[in-house]
Backbone as ProteinMPNN parsed JSONL, in Angstrom:
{"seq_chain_A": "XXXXXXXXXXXXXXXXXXXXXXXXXXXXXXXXXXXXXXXX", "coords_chain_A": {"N_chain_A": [[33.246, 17.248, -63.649], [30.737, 17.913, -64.915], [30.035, 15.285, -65.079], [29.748, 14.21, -62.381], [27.777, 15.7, -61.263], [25.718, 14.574, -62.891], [25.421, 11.894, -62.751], [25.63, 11.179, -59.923], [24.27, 13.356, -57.963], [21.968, 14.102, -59.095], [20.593, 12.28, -59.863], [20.307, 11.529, -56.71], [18.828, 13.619, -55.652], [16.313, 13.577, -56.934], [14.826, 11.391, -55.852], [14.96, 12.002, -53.428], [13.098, 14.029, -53.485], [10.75, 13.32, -54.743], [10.161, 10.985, -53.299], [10.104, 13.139, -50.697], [7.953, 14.567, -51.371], [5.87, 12.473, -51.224], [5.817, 11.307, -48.64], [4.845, 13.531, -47.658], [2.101, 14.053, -48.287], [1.367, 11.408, -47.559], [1.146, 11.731, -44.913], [-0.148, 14.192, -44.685], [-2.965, 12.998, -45.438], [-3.093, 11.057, -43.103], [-3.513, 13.054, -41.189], [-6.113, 14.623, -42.077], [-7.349, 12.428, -43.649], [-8.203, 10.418, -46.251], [-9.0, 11.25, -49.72], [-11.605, 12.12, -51.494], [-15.293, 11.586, -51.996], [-17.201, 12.913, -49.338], [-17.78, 11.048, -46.141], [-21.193, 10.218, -45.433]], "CA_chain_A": [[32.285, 17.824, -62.692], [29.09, 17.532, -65.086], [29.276, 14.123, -64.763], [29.405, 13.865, -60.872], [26.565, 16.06, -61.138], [24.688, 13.617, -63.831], [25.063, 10.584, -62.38], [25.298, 11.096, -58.792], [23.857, 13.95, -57.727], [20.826, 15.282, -59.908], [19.18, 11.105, -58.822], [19.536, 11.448, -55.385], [18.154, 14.766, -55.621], [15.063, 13.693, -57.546], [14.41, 10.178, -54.972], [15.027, 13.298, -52.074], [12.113, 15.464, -53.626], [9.378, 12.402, -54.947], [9.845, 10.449, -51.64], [9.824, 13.808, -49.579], [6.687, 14.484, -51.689], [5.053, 11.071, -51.259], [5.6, 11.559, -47.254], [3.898, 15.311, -47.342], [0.934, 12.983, -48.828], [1.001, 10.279, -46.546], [1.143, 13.23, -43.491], [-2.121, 14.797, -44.994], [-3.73, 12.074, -45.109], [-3.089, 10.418, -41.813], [-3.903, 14.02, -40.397], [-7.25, 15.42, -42.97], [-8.115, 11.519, -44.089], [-7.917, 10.335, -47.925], [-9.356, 11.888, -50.664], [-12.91, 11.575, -51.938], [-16.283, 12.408, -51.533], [-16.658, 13.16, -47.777], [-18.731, 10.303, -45.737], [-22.585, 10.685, -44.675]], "C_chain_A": [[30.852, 17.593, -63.165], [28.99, 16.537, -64.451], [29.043, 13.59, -63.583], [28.08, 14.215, -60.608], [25.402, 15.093, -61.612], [24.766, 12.653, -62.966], [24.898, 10.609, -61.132], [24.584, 12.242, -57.758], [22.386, 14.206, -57.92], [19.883, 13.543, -59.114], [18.951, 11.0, -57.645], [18.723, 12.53, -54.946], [16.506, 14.183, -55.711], [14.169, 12.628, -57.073], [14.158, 11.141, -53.882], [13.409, 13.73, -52.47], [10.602, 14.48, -53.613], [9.265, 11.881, -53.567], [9.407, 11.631, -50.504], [7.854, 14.109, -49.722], [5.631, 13.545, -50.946], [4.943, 11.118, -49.672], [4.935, 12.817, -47.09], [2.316, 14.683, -47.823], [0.36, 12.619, -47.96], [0.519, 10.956, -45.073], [-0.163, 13.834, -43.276], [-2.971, 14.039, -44.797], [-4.095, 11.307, -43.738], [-4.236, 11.61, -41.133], [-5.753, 14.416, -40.828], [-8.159, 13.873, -43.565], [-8.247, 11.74, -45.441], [-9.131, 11.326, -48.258], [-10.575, 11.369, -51.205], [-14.128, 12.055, -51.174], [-16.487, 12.24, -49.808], [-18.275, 12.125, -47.518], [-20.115, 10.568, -45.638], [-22.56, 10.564, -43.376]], "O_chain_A": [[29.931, 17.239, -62.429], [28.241, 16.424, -63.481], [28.28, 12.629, -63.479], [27.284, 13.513, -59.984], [24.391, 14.847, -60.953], [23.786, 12.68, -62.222], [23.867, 10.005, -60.837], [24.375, 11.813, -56.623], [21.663, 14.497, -56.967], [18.991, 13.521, -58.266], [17.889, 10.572, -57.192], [17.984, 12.42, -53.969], [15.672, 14.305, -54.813], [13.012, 12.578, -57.491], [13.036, 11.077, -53.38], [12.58, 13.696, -51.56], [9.639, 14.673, -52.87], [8.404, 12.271, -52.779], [8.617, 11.369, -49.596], [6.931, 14.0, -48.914], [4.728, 13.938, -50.208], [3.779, 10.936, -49.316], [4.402, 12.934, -45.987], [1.387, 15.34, -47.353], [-0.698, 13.016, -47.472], [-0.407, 10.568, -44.361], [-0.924, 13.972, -42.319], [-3.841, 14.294, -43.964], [-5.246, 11.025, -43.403], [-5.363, 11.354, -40.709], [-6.574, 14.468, -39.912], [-9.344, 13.964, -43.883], [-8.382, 12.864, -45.926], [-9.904, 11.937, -47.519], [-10.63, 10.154, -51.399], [-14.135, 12.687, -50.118], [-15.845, 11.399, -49.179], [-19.339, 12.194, -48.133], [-20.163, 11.768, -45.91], [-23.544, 10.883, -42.708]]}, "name": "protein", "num_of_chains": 1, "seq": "XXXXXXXXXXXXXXXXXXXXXXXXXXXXXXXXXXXXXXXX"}
């Protein structure tokens, strides 16, 4: 059972969470516009 957990589980978990991340990003941005000092 660990090892179902180790090997197949715990990485798709942790591709699930960075990618969901990396789209909650991309989302902000589209919506609020990147990051940095704000135009003139």
């Amino acid at each position: 059972m660990f090892a179902l957990l180790a090997i197949l589980i715990w990485p798709v978990i942790a591709v699930g969470v960075v990618g969901g991340y990396g789209f909650l990003v991309w989302m902000w941005q589209l919506i609020f516009g990147p990051p940095g000092p704000p135009s003139p």
